[in-house]
C-alpha positions as CSV (number, residue, x, y, z in Angstrom):
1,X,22.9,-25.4,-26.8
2,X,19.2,-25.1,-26.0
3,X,19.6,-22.9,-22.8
4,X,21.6,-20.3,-25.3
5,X,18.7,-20.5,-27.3
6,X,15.9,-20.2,-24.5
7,X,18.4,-17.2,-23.3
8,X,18.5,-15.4,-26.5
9,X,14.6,-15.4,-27.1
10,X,13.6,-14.5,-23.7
11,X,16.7,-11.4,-24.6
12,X,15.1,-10.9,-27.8
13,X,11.4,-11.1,-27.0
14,X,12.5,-8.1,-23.6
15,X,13.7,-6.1,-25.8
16,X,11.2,-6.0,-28.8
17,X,8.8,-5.5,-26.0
18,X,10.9,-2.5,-25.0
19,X,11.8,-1.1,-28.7
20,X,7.8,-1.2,-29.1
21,X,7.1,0.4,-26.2
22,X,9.0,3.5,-26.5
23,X,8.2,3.7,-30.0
24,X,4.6,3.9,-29.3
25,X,4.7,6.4,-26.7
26,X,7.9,8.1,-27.9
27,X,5.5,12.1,-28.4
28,X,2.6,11.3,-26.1
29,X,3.3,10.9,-22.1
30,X,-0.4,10.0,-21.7
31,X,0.2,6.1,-23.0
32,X,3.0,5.4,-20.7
33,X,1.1,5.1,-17.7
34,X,-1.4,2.8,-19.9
35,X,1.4,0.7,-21.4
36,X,3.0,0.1,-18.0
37,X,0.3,-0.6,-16.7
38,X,-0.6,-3.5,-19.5
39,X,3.2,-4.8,-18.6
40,X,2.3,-5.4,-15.0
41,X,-0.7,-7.0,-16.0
42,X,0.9,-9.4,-18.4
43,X,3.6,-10.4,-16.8
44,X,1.9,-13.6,-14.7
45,X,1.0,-14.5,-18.5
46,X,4.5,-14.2,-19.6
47,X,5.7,-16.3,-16.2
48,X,3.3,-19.0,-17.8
49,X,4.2,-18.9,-21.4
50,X,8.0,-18.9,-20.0
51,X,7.4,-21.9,-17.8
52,X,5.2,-24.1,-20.5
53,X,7.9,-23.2,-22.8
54,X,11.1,-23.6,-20.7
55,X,9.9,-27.3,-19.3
56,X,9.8,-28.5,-23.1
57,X,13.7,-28.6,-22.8
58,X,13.9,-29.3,-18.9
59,X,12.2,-32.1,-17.6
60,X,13.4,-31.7,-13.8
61,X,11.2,-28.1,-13.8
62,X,13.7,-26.3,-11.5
63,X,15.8,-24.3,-14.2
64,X,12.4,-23.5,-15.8
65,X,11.0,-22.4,-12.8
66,X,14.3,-19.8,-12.2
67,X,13.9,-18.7,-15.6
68,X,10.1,-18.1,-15.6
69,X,10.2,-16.5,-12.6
70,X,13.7,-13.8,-13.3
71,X,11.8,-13.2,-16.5
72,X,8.4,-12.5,-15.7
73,X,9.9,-10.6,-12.4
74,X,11.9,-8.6,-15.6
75,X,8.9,-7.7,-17.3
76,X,7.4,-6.5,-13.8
77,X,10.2,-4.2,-13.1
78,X,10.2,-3.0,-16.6
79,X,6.6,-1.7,-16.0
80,X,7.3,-0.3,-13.0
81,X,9.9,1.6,-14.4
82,X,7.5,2.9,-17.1
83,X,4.9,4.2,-14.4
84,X,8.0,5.7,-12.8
85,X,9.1,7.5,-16.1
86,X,5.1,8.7,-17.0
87,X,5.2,10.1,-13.6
């Protein structure tokens, strides 16, 4: 029960993230390079939030570890993608 929970907030959290940041820069290609650029550099601080938070409900620190890592690497990607797009 608590991994589909952990799952459906990191889901939830990615895609509010997302939803915001097209809705911001939906008429004006200047932010998009700015706002991918602010993903890349919060991502390490979402692999920490996602590790502290994660290790609440796994004591060995393996499965947190995986799931820190996949989701910070998903934020990454995501701005990546966005300096792709602004290109």
């Amino acid at each position: 029960m608590d991994l589909i929970i952990i799952f459906s907030f990191g889901i939830f959290i990615f895609a509010t993230v997302n939803i915001l940041t097209f809705f911001i820069s939906k008429d004006n290609n200047n932010r998009k390079p700015k706002i991918g650029l602010s993903l890349l550099l919060i991502s390490p601080v979402v692999f920490y939030i996602t590790l502290e938070f994660v290790s609440l409900f796994d004591k060995g620190g393996f499965a947190a570890s995986i799931f820190a890592f996949v989701y910070g690497f998903l934020f990454f990607v995501n701005g990546l993608i966005l300096l792709w797009l602004s290109a």
